[in-house]
Chimera marker file (.cmm) of the C-alpha trace (Angstrom):
<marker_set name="trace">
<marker id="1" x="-9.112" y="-3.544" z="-16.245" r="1" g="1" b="0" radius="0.5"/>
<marker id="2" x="-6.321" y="-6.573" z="-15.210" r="1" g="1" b="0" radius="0.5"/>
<marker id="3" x="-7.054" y="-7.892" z="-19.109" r="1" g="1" b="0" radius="0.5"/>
<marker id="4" x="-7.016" y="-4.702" z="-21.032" r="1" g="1" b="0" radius="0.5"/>
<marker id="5" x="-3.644" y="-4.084" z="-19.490" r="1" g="1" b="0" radius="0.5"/>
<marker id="6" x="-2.525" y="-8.090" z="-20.503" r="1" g="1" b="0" radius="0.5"/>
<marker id="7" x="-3.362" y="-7.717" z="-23.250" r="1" g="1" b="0" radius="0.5"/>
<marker id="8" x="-1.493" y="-4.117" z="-24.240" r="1" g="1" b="0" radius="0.5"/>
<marker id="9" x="1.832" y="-5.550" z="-22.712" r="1" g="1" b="0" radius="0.5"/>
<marker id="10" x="4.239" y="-6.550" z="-25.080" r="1" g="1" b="0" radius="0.5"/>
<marker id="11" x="5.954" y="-10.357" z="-25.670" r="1" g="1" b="0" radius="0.5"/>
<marker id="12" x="4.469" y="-13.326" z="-24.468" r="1" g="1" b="0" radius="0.5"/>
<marker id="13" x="3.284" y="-14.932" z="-21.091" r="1" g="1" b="0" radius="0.5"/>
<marker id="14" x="6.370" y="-14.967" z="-19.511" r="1" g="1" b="0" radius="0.5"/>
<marker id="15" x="7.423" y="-11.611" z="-20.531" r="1" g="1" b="0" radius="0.5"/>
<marker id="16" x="4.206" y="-9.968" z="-19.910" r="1" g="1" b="0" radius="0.5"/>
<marker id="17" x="3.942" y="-11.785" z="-16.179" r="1" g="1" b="0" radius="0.5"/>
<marker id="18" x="7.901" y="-10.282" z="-15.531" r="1" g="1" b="0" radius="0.5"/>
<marker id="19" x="6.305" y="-6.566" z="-16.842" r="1" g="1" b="0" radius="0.5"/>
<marker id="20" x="3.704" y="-7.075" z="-14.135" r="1" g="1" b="0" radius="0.5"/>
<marker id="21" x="5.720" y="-7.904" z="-11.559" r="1" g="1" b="0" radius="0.5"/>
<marker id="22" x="7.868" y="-5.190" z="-12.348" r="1" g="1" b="0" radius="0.5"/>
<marker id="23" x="4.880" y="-2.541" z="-12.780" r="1" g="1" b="0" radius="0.5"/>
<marker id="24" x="3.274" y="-4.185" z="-9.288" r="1" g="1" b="0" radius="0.5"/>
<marker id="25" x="6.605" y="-3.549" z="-7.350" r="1" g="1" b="0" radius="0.5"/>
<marker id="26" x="6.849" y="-0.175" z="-8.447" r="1" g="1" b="0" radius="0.5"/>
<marker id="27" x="3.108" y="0.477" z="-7.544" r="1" g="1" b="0" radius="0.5"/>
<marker id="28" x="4.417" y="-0.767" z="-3.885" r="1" g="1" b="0" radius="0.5"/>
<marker id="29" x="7.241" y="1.247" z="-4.022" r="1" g="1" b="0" radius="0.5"/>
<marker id="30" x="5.838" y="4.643" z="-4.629" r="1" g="1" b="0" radius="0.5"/>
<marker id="31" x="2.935" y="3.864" z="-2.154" r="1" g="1" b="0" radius="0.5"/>
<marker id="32" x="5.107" y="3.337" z="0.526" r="1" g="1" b="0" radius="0.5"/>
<marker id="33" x="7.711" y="5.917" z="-0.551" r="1" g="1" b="0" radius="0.5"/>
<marker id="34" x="5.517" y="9.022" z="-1.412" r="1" g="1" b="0" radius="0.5"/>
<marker id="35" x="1.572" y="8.304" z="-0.914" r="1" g="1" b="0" radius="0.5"/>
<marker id="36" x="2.059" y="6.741" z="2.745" r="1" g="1" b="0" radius="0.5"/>
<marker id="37" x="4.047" y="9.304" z="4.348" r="1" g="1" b="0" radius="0.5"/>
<marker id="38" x="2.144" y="11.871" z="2.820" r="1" g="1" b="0" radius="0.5"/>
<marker id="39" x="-1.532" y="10.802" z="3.954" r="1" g="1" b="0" radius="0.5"/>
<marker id="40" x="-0.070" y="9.513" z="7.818" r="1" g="1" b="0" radius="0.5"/>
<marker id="41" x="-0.314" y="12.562" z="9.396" r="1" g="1" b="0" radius="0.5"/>
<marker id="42" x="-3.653" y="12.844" z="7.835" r="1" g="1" b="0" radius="0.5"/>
<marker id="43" x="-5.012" y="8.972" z="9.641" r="1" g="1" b="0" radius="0.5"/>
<marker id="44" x="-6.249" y="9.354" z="13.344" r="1" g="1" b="0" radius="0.5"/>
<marker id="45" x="-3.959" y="5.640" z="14.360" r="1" g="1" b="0" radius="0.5"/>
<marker id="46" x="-1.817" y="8.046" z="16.618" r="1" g="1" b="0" radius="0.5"/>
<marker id="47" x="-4.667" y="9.846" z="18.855" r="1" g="1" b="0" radius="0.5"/>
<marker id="48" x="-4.996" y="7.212" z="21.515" r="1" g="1" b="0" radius="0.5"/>
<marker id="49" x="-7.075" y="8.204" z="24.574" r="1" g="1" b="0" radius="0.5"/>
<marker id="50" x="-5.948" y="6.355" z="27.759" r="1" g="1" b="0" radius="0.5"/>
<marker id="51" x="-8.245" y="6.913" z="30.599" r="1" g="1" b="0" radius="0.5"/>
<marker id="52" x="-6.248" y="7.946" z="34.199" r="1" g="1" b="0" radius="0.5"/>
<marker id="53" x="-9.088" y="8.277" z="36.453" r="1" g="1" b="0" radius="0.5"/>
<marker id="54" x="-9.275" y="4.896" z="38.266" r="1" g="1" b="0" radius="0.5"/>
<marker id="55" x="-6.122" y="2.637" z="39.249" r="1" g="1" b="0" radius="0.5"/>
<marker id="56" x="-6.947" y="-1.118" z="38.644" r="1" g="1" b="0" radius="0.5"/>
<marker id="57" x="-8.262" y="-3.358" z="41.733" r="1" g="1" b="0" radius="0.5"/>
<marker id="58" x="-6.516" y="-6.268" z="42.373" r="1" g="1" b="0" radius="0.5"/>
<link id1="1" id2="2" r="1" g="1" b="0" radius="0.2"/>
<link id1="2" id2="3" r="1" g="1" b="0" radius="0.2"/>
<link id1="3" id2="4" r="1" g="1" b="0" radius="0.2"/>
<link id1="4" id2="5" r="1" g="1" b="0" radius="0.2"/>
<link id1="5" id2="6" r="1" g="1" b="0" radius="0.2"/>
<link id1="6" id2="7" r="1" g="1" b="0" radius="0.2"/>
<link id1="7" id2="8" r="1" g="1" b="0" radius="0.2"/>
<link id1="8" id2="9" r="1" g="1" b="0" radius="0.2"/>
<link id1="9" id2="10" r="1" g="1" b="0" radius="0.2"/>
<link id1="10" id2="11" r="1" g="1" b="0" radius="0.2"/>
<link id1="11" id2="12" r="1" g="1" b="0" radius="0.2"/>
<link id1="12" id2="13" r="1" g="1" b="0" radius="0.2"/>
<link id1="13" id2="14" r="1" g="1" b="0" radius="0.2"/>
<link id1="14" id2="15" r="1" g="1" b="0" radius="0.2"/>
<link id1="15" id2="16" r="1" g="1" b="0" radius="0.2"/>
<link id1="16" id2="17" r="1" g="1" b="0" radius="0.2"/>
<link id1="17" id2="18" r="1" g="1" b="0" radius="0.2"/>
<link id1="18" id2="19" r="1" g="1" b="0" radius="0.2"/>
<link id1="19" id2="20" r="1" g="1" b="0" radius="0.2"/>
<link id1="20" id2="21" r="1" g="1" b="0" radius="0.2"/>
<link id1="21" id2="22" r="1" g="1" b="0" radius="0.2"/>
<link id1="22" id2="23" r="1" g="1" b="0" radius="0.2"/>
<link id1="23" id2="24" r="1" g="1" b="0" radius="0.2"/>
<link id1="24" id2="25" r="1" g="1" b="0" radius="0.2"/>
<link id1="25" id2="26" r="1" g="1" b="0" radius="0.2"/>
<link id1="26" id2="27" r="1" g="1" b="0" radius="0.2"/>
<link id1="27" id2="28" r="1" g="1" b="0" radius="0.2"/>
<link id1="28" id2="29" r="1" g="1" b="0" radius="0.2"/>
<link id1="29" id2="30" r="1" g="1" b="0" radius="0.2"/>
<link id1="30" id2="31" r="1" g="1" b="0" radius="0.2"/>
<link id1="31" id2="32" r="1" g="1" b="0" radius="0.2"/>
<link id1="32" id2="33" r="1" g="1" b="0" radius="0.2"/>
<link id1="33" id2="34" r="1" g="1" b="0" radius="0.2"/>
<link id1="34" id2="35" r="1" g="1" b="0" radius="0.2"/>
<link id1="35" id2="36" r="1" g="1" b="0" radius="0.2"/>
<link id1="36" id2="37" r="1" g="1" b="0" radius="0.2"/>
<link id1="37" id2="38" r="1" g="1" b="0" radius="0.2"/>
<link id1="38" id2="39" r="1" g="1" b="0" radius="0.2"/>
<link id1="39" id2="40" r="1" g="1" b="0" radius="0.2"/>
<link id1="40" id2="41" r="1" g="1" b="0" radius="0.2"/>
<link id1="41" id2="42" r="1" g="1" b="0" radius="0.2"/>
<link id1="42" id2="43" r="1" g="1" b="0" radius="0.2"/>
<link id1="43" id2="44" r="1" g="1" b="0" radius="0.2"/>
<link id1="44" id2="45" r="1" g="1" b="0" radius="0.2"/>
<link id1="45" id2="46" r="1" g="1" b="0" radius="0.2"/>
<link id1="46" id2="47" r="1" g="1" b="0" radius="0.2"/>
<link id1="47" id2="48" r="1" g="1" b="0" radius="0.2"/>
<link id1="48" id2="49" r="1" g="1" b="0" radius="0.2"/>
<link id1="49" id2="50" r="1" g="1" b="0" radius="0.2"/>
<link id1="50" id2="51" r="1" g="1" b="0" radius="0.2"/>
<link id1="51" id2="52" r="1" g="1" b="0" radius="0.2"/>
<link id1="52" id2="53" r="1" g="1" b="0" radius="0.2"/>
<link id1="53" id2="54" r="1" g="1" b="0" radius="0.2"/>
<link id1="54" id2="55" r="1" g="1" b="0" radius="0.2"/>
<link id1="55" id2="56" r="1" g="1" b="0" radius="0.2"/>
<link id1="56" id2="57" r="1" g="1" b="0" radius="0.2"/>
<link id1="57" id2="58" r="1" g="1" b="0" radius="0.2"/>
</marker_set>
């Protein structure tokens, strides 16, 4: 997949490794703006059960 899209990006090395940086920053971007917040409320990282019944013995 990596090489099919290499080798579809215009110019040469240097160009083609500043279009990937580009296209791998905006990846990060829309992950963190749009897909994250979306799917957190779906994750269980919030329901924490903390058990109250017994106070720790010194």
């Amino acid at each position: 997949m990596y090489g099919w899209i290499w080798r579809h990006l215009p110019g040469n090395t240097w160009v083609k490794a500043l279009i990937s940086l580009v296209l791998v920053l905006a990846i990060v971007f829309v992950l963190f703006q749009y897909v994250f917040p979306w799917a957190e409320p779906l994750l269980p990282f919030n329901d924490v059960t903390v058990d109250q019944g017994m106070a720790a013995v010194r």
